[in-house]
NUROFI-688818 format. One line per 10 residues: number of its first residue (from 0); their letters; for each residue x, y, z of C-alpha. Coordinates in steps of 0.2 Angstrom, whole numbers, plus 5000, padded with zeros to 4 digits. Example, Ala and Ser with C-alpha at 12.3 -4.5 7.8 and 13.67 -1.06 7.14 Angstrom:
2
0> AS> 5062/4978/5039 | 5068/4995/5036
END
This chain:
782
0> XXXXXXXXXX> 5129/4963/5066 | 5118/4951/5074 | 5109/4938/5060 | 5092/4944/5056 | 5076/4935/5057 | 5073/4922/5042 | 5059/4931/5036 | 5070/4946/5033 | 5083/4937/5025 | 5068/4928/5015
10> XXXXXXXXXX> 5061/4946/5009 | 5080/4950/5005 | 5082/4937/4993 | 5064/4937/4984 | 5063/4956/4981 | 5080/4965/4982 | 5095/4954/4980 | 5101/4959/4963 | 5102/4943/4950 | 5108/4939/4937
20> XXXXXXXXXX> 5098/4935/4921 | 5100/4915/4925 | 5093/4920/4942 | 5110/4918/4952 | 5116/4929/4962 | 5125/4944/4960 | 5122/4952/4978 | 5130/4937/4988 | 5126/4945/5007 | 5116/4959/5012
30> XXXXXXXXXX> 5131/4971/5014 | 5133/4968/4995 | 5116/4976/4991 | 5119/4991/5002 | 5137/4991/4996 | 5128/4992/4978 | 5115/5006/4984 | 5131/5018/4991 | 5141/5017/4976 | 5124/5020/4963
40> XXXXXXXXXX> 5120/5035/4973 | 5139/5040/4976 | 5140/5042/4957 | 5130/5060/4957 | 5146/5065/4967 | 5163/5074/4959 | 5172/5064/4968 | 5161/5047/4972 | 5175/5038/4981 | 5175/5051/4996
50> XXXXXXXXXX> 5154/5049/4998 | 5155/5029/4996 | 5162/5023/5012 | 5150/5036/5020 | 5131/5029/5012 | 5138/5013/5015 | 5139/5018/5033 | 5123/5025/5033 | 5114/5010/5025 | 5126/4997/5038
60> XXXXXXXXXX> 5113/4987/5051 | 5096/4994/5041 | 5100/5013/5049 | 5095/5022/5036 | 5082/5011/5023 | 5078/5020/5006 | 5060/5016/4999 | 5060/5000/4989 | 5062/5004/4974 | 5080/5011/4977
70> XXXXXXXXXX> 5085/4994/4985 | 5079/4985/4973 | 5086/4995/4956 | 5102/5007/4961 | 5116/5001/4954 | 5108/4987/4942 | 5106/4995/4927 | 5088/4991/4922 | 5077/5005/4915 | 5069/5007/4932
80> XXXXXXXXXX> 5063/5022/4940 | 5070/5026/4959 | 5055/5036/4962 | 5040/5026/4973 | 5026/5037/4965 | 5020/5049/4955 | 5006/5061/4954 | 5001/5062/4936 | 4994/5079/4925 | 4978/5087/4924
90> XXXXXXXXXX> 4967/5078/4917 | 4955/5087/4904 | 4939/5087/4903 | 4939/5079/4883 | 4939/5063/4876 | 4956/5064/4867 | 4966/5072/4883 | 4958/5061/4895 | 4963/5043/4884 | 4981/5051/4881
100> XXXXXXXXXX> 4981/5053/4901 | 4980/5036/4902 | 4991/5031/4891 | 5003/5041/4902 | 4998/5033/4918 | 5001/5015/4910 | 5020/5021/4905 | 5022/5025/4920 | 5017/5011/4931 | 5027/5002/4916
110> XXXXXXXXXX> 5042/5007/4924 | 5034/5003/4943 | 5029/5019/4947 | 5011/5023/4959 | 5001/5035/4952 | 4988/5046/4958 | 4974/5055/4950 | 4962/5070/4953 | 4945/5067/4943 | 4939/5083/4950
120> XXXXXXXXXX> 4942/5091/4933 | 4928/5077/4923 | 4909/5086/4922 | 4897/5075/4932 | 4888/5063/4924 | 4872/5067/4913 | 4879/5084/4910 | 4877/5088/4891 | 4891/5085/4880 | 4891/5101/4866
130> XXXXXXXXXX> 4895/5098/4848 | 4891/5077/4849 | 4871/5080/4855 | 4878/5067/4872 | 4877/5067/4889 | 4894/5063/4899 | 4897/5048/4907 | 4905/5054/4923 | 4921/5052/4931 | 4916/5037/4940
140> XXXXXXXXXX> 4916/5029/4922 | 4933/5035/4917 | 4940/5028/4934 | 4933/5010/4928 | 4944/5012/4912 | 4959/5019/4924 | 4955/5002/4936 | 4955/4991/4921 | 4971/4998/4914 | 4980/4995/4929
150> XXXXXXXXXX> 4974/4978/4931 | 4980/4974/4913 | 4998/4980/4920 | 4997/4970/4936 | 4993/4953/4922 | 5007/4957/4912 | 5020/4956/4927 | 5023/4957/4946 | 5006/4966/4957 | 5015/4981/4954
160> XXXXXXXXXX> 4998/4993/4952 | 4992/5007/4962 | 4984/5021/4961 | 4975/5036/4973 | 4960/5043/4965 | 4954/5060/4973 | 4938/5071/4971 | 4932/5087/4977 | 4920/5088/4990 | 4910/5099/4979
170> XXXXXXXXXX> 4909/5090/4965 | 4891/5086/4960 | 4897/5066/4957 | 4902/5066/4975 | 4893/5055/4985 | 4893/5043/4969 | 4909/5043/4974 | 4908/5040/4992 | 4900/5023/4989 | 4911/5018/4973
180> XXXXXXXXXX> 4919/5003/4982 | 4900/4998/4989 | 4901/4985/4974 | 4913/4972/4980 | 4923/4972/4964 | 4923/4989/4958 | 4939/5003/4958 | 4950/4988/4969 | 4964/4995/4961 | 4961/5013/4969
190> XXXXXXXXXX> 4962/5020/4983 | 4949/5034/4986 | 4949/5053/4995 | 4938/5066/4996 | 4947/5083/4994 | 4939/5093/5009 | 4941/5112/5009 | 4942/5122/5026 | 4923/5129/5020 | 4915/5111/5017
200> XXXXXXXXXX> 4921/5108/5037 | 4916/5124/5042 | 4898/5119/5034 | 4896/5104/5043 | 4900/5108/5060 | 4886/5123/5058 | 4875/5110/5049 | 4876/5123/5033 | 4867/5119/5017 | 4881/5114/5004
210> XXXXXXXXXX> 4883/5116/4984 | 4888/5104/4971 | 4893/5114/4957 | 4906/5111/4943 | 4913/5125/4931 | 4902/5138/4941 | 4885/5129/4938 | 4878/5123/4951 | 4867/5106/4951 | 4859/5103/4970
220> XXXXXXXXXX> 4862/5107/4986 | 4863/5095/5001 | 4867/5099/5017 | 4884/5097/5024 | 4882/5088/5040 | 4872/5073/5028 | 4889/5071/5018 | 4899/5070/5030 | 4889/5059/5038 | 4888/5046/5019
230> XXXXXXXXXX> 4909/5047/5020 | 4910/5041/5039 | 4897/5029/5036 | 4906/5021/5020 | 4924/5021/5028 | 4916/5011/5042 | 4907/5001/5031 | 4920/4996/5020 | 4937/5008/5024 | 4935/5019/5010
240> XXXXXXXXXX> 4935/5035/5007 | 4949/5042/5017 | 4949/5062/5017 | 4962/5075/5011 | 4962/5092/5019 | 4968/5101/5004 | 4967/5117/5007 | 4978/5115/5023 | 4990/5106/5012 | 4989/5120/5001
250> XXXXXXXXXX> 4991/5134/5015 | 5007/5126/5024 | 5016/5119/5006 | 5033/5126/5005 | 5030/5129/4986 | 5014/5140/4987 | 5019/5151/4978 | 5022/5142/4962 | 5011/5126/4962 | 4993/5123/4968
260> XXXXXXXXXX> 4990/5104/4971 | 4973/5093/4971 | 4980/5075/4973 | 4992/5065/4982 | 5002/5049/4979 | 4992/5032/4981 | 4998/5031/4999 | 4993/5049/5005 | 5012/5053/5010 | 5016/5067/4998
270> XXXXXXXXXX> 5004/5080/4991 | 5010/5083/4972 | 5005/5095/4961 | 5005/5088/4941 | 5020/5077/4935 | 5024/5077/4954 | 5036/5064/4961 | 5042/5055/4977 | 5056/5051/4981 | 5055/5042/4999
280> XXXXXXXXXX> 5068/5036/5014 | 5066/5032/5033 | 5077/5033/5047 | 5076/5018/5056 | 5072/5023/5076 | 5072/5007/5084 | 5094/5008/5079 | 5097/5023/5088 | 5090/5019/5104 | 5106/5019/5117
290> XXXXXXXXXX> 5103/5007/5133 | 5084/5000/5129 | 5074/4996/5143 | 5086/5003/5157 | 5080/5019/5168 | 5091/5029/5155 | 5084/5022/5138 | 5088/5038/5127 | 5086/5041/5108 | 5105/5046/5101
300> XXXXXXXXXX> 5100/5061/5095 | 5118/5067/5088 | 5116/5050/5079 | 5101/5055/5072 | 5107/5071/5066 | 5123/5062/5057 | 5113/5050/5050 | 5098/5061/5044 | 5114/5071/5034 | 5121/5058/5025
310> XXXXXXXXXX> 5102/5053/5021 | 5097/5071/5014 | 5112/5069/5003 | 5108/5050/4997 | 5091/5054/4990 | 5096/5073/4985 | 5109/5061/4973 | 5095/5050/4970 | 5087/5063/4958 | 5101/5063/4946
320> XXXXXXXXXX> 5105/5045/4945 | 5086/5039/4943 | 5076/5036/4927 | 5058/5044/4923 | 5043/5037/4914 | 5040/5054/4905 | 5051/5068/4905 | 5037/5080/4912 | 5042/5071/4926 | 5061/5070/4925
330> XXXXXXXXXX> 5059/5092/4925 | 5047/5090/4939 | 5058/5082/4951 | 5074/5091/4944 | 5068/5110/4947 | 5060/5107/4964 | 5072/5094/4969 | 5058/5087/4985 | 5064/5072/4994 | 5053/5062/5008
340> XXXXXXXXXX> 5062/5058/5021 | 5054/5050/5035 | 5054/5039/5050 | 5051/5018/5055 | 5052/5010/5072 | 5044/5023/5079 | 5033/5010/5089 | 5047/4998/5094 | 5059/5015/5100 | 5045/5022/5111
350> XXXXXXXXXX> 5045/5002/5119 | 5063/5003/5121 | 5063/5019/5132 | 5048/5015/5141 | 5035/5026/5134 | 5016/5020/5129 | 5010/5025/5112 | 4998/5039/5113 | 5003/5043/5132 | 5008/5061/5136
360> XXXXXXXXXX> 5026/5054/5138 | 5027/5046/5120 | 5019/5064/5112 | 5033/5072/5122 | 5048/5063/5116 | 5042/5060/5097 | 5040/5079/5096 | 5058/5080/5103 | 5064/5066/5089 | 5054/5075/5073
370> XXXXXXXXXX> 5060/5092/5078 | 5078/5086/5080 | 5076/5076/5063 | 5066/5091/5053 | 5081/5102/5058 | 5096/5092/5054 | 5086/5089/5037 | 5083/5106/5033 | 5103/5113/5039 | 5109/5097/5026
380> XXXXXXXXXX> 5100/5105/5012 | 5107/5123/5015 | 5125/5114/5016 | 5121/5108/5000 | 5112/5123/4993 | 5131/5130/4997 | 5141/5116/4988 | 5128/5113/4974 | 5116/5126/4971 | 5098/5129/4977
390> XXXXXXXXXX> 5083/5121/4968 | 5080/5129/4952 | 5061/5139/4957 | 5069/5143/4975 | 5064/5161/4976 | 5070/5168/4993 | 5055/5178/4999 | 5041/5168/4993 | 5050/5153/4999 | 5052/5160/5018
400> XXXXXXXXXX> 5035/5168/5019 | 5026/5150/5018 | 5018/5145/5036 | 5029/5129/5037 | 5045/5139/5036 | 5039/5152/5045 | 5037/5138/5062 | 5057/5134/5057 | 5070/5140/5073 | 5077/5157/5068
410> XXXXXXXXXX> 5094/5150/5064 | 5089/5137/5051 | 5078/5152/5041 | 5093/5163/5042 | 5102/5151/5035 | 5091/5148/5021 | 5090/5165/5018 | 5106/5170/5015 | 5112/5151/5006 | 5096/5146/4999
420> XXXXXXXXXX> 5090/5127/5000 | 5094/5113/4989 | 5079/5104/4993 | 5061/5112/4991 | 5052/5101/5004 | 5060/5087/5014 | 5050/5076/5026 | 5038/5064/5023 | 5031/5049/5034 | 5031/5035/5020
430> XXXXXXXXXX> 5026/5017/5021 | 5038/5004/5026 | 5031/4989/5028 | 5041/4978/5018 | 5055/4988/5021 | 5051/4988/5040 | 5053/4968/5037 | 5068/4968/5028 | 5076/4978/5044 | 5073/4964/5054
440> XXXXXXXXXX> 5054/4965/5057 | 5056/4982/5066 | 5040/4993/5068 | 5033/5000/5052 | 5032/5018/5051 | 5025/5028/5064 | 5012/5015/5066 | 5013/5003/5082 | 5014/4987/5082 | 5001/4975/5075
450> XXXXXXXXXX> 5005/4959/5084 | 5023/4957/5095 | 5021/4937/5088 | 5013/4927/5076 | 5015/4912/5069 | 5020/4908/5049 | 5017/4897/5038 | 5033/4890/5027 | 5033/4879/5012 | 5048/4865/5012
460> XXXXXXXXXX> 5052/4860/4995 | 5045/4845/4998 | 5027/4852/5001 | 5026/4848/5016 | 5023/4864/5029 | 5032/4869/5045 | 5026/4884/5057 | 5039/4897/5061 | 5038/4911/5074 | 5039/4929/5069
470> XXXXXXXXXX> 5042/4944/5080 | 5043/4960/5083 | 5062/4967/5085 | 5061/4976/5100 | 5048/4960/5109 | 5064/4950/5104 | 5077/4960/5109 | 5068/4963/5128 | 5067/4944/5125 | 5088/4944/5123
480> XXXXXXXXXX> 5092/4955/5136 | 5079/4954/5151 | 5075/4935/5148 | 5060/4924/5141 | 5053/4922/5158 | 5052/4941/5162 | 5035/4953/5161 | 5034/4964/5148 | 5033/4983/5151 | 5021/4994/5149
490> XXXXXXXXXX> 5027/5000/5133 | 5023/4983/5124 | 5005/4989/5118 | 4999/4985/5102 | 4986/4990/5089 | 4973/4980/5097 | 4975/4988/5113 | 4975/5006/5106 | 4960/5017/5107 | 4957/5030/5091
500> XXXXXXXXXX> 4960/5044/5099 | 4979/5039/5103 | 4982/5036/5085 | 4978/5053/5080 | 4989/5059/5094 | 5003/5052/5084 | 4999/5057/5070 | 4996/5075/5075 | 5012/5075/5085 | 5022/5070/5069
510> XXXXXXXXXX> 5015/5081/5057 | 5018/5097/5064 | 5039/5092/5058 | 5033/5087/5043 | 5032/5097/5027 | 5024/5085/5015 | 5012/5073/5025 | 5009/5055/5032 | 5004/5038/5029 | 4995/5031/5041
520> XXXXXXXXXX> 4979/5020/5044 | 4969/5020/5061 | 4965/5002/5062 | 4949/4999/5073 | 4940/4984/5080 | 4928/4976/5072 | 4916/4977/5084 | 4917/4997/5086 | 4900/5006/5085 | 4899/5021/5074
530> XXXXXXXXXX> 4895/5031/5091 | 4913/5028/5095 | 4919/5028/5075 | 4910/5042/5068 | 4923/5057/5073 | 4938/5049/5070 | 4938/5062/5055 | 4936/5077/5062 | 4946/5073/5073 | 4962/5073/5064
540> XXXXXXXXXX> 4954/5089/5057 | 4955/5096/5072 | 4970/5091/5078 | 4981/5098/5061 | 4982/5082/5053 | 4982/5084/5032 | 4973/5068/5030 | 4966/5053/5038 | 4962/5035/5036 | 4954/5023/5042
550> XXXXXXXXXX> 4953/5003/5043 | 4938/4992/5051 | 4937/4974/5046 | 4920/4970/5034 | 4914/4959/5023 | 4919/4970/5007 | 4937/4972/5009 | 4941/4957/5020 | 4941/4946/5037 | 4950/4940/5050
560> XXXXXXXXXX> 4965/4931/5059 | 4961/4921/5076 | 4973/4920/5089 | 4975/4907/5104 | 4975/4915/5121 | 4994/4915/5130 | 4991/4903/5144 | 5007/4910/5151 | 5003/4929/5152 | 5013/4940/5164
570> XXXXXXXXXX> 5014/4960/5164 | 5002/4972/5160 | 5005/4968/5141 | 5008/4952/5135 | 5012/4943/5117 | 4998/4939/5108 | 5000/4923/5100 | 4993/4922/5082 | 4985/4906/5073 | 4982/4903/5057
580> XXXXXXXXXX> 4961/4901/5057 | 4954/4885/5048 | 4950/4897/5031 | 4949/4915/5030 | 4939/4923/5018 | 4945/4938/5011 | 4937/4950/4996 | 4925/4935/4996 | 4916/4939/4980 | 4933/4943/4970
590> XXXXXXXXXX> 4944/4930/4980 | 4937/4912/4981 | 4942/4899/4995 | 4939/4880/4998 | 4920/4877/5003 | 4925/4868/5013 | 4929/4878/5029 | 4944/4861/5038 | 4949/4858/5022 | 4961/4872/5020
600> XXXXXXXXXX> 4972/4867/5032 | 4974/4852/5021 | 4979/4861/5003 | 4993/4853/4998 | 5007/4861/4986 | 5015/4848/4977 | 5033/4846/4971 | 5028/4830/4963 | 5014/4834/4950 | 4997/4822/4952
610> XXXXXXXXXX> 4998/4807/4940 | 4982/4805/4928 | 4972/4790/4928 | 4965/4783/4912 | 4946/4790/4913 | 4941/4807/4923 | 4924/4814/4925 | 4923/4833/4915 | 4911/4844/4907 | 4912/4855/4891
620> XXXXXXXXXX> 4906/4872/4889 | 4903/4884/4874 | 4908/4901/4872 | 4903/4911/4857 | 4914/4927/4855 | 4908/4940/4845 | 4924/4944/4838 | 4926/4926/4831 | 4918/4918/4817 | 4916/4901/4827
630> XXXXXXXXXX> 4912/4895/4843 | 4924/4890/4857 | 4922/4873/4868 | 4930/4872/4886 | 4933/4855/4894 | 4938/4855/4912 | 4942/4838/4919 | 4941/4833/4937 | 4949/4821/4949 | 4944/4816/4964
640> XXXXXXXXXX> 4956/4818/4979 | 4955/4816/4998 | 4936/4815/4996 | 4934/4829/4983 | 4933/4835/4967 | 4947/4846/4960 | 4951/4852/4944 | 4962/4842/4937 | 4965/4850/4918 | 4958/4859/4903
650> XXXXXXXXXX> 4955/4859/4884 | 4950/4872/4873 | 4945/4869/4855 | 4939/4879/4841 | 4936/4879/4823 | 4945/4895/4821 | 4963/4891/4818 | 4967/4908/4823 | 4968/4904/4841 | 4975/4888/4840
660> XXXXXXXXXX> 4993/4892/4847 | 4987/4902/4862 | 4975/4891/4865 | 4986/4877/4867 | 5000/4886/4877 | 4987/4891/4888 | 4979/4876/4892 | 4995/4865/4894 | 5001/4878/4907 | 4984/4879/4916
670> XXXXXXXXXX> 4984/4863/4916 | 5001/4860/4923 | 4995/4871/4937 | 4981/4861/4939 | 4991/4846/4942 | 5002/4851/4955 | 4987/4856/4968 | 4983/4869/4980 | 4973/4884/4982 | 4972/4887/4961
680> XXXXXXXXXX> 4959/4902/4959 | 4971/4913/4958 | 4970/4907/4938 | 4953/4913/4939 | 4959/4930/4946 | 4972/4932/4933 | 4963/4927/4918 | 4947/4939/4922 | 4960/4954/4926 | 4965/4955/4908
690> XXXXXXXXXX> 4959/4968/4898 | 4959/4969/4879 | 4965/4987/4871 | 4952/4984/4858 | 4938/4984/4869 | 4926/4967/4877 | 4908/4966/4875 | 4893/4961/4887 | 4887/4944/4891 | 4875/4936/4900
700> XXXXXXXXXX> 4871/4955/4908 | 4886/4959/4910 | 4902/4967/4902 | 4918/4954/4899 | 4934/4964/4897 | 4943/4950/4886 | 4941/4933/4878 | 4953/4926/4891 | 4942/4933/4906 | 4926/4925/4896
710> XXXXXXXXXX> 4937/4909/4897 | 4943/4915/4915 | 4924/4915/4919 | 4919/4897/4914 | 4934/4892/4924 | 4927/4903/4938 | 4909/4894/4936 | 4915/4879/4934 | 4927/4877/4950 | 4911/4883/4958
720> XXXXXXXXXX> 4898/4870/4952 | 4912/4855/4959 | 4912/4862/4974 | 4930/4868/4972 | 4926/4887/4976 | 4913/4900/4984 | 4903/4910/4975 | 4895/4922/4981 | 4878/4916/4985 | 4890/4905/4997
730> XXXXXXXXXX> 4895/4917/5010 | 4881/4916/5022 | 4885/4897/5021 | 4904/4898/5024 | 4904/4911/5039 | 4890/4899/5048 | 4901/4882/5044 | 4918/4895/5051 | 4907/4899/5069 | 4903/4880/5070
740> XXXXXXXXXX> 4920/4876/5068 | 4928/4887/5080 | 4933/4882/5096 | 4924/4888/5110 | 4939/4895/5119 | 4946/4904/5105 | 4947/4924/5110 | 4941/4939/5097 | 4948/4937/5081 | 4960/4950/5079
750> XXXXXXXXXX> 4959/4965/5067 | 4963/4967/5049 | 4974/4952/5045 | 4966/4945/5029 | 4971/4931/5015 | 4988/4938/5005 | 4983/4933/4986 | 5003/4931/4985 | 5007/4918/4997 | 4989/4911/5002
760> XXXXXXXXXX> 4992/4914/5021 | 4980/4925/5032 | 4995/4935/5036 | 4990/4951/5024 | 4987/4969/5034 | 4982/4985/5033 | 4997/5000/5038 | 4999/5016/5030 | 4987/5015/5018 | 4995/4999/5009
770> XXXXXXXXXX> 4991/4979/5011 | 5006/4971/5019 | 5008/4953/5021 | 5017/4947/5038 | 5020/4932/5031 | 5030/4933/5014 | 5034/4951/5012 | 5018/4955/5000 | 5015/4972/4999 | 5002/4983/4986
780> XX> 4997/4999/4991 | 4981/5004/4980
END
């Protein structure tokens, strides 16, 4: 095997090299951690040493890439779960059942598990509350407490928080929650879906009147066509909601007959009913292409069979061997027994053999790849069914009169007929984009490539910084093979050069082989009008898709890179050099930047912490807390460096004793973070996302989650006042000081890459429904 990129062997180390508790390591290369993975999923085995050597082989040069959470935790013996996500129960429509249903979902993303949600089931707000003389808050208000909840678990570890939240197109608080995420901090922890029924689209392309109602009572009517217009015009406003055709999910499930689903995981890939749980894998595409960019470039499908084998099996074991927050979900899992397996590289396989994303050609041959995988899938779990048993609710008729096993060849539903199946669904089209990193920065997904180069920012441990080169793996290996110096194909087309229409193509081409569903995002310019925009929707509707998504730059969810033009551009296609801009500005009102616009380049992270001199300049604020008898003062020094102010350290002092040894340890570790310089708002993010369990209370208009966001605000308004950070009255400002700044020659800032609040760098983009940074390995879906 051919090293791997740095950036891939950097994502290795930080997130799935197994360590020891003294932070050495345990997984000494990379075929130790797969060598781990193949014996932790052998165990499910009778006789693990004869399946070993076989996973291993599977695994061997990123052919087969289980979700991260298997990489990460088979085979360490943490209390993990192996599972990605989960779809949690019903939620009821009282106060007790809805606060234990939270508790349930914190357990669970505990253990590093996505959830998601279906508020359908809360009355709309202002409807009467019997017995307690009250009218009900809404769902909308018990999604704040789930956002708030989740953001408590992000501040007590890793940003491993994310959550779907989904409501019925009927539901009276609907168009509430269309333009939820309007308001530039609420619900960031969610992603958002409207549950469409076949009826609601039936309605709006007739222009029909349509009823909210809830529990058969019916509170207004609108007319369709206006709704439909409010979701189009919030996703292109601000990328959210997306749109869930649950009734077609419903129709073509493989379990219909025992299990009626209304949510789906935070990334849209698997449709769960309650308890439900995903268990996700990817063949990688971009290995198994035989002779790239020769006349005969061919997918080896007999390959691809082999390997889809030994993958059905992997994640089939993964059941028995995995941990489960709750044990509603351990039975889930165990009598339905559904595994996702899935696809990446899609993007860089079609370049390798020649074929255009979205053309006629790549439709053709990806339909001939998912068939081949679906069916190689489906004959592995029969095989199993024979060795092992069936899943537990496998009821023969029921199971072969659904619509997706109906489409199957007649040889693969014989099969299943007369042996049963192991595995109730099987396919899913998961994200992969750290994953897709890992295996040396192949294509993620089915998506296509977002940029063939770009360049990245690395931080020496001296604090200096050097720019390093990342690229696509199949723009390198044409690079390899053909020479630097030769055109690019065709084939080499990225996001930017991709009209809507071909990525719906895609995605329509792909589901039809795939029982559970996808997650992709249909990144737009943007510059796109809502002419061109506005049926991108119906569309995919139309076309067969369960579910769409959109992303369009905006000023709520984020900004732009800049690139440089290629001077040395040859081919039809060429490399699109990326460039770090002079600041981006991303989530602007929740995410605060540099005012001013050349001084990020110059944020220095130091090894060496700043000395301090004798006097600094400071100011002291007061906070009174009702919960505390006395008053709390705040003391931010500044110090003045390269020409402006900086905060520099922090005191906090109070009468009350009580505080006195958080107070301390708080403000010496702020403090040392203070010191060593930087970007350092990212205290002020961490500080405000903590939620107390026994409730905040409202000051100066507004409510205050904890003391520690109280203090986290002062910081907040402080860094502001210095000039350290925006605000939000700043925006208008910043954006006019970024157009003044830019050079002239610089081309249109390319799509969708935003700030990463890990790393700092504008690297951070949006595929399959998840933030993905392309710079450090960052990735939150939610």
């Amino acid at each position: 095997m051919s090293p791997i990129a740095p950036i891939s062997q950097q994502i290795w180390d930080m997130k799935y090299r197994l360590k020891g508790p003294d932070g050495a390591p345990v997984d000494q290369t990379i075929p130790d951690t797969w060598q781990r993975i193949a014996r932790a999923l052998a165990v499910a085995e009778k006789d693990p040493a004869a399946h070993e050597p076989g996973f291993f082989e599977a695994l061997k040069d990123f052919r087969f890439l289980p979700a991260g959470r298997i990489v990460a935790g088979a085979g360490t013996a943490r209390k993990v779960t192996l599972f990605n996500c989960f779809v949690m129960g019903t939620v009821p429509d009282d106060m007790a059942g809805i606060f234990e249903h939270l508790k349930e979902a914190a357990l669970t993303m505990q253990q590093g598990g996505g959830i998601g949600y279906d508020f359908s089931t809360l009355r709309p707000r202002g409807a009467p509350v019997k017995g307690v003389g009250a009218d009900a808050s809404g769902p909308l208000s018990f999604m704040d407490v789930w956002d708030a909840m989740c953001r408590t678990i992000m501040s007590a570890g890793s940003r491993r928080g994310a959550m779907m939240a989904t409501l019925r197109c009927d539901h009276p608080d609907i168009e509430a929650f269309i333009e939820a995420k309007r308001e530039a901090n609420r619900l960031r922890m969610f992603n958002l879906s409207v549950l469409v029924t076949d009826a609601f689209m039936q309605a709006v392309k007739q222009n029909q009147a349509w009823e909210l109602k809830f529990n058969g009572t019916a509170y207004r009517t609108v007319q369709a066509r206006d709704l439909w217009d409010k979701i189009m015009r919030a996703t292109y406003a601000y990328a959210e909601p997306g749109v869930i055709f649950i009734d077609r999910i419903n129709q073509r499930n493989n379990l219909h007959y025992c299990e009626t689903i209304s949510a789906t995981n935070p990334c849209g890939e698997q449709p769960l009913p309650p308890y439900g749980a995903c268990l996700l894998g990817s063949v990688n595409l971009a290995k198994l292409v035989r002779k790239p960019f020769e006349a005969d470039a061919a997918l080896d499908l007999e390959e691809l069979d082999r390997l889809t084998r030994a993958a059905v099996r992997m994640m089939d074991n993964t059941i028995d061997v995995s941990n489960f927050p709750l044990e509603q979900q351990a039975h889930e899992a165990r009598n339905k027994r559904r595994v996702g397996l899935g696809i990446t590289g899609l993007a860089d396989a079609l370049i390798m053999v020649g074929a255009r994303y979205g053309s006629a050609a790549s439709i053709t041959l990806i339909e001939a790849w998912m068939k081949r995988l679906q069916r190689a899938a489906y004959l592995a779990s029969v095989d199993l069914a024979r060795e092992k048993g069936a899943f537990p609710l496998f009821d023969r008729d029921a199971y072969l009169a659904g619509e997706s096993i109906r489409e199957l060849d007649a040889d693969v539903r014989d099969a299943i007929a007369q042996h049963g199946i192991r595995n109730a669904l099987l396919t899913s089209i998961a994200p992969t984009g750290t994953i897709s990193l890992l295996a040396d920065n192949i294509s993620s997904g089915l998506e296509p490539v977002f940029s063939f180069t770009y360049m990245r920012t690395v931080l020496m441990p001296d604090g200096t910084r050097r720019q390093e080169e990342v690229s696509d793996y199949a723009y390198r290996l044409y690079k390899q093979l053909k020479g630097e110096n030769i055109p690019l194909t065709e084939a080499f087309v990225d996001a930017q050069g991709l009209a809507p229409a071909d990525h719906v193509r895609v995605q329509a081409a792909v589901q039809k082989y795939i029982d559970s569903s996808i997650s992709k995002t249909i990144n737009v310019p943007e510059d796109i009008d809502f002419e061109s925009f506005k049926d991108i929707y119906l569309m995919a509707y139309e076309q067969g898709c369960k579910g769409c998504t959109t992303y369009r730059p905006n000023d709520i969810t984020g900004s732009v890179l800049t690139i440089k033009k290629d001077e040395k551009k040859a081919g039809p296609a060429p490399q699109q050099q990326a460039e770090l801009p002079l600041v981006a500005v991303a989530k602007p009102v929740q995410v605060m930047k540099p005012r001013d616009p050349l001084a990020a380049g110059g944020v220095i992270y130091m090894t060496k912490p700043l000395d301090r001199p004798e006097a600094l300049p400071g100011s002291t604020y007061k906070i009174t807390w009702p919960d505390s008898e006395h008053a709390m003062y705040i003391t931010l020094n500044d110090i003045l460096q390269d020409g402006r102010l900086r905060p520099f350290e922090v005191f906090i002092n109070s009468k009350n004793t009580e505080h006195y040894a958080w107070t301390v340890a708080l403000t010496r570790m702020i403090s040392a973070v203070f010191r060593r310089g930087g970007d350092v708002s990212f205290v002020v993010d961490e500080l405000k996302a903590v939620f107390d369990p026994r409730g905040g209370h409202w000051m100066g208009g507004k409510y205050v989650p904890s003391l520690l966001a109280a203090i986290g605000g002062v910081i907040e308004q402080h860094l502001i006042r210095i000039g350290f950070m925006t605000g939000p009255d700043d925006l208008r400002e910043e954006k006019a000081m970024l157009a003044l700044a830019a050079n002239a020659e610089t081309p249109k800032p390319l799509s969708g890459l935003r700030q990463c609040p890990k790393c700092g760098q504008p690297g951070l983009i949006k595929s399959e429904g998840c933030d993905t940074c392309t710079s450090c390995g960052y990735s939150k879906c939610g």
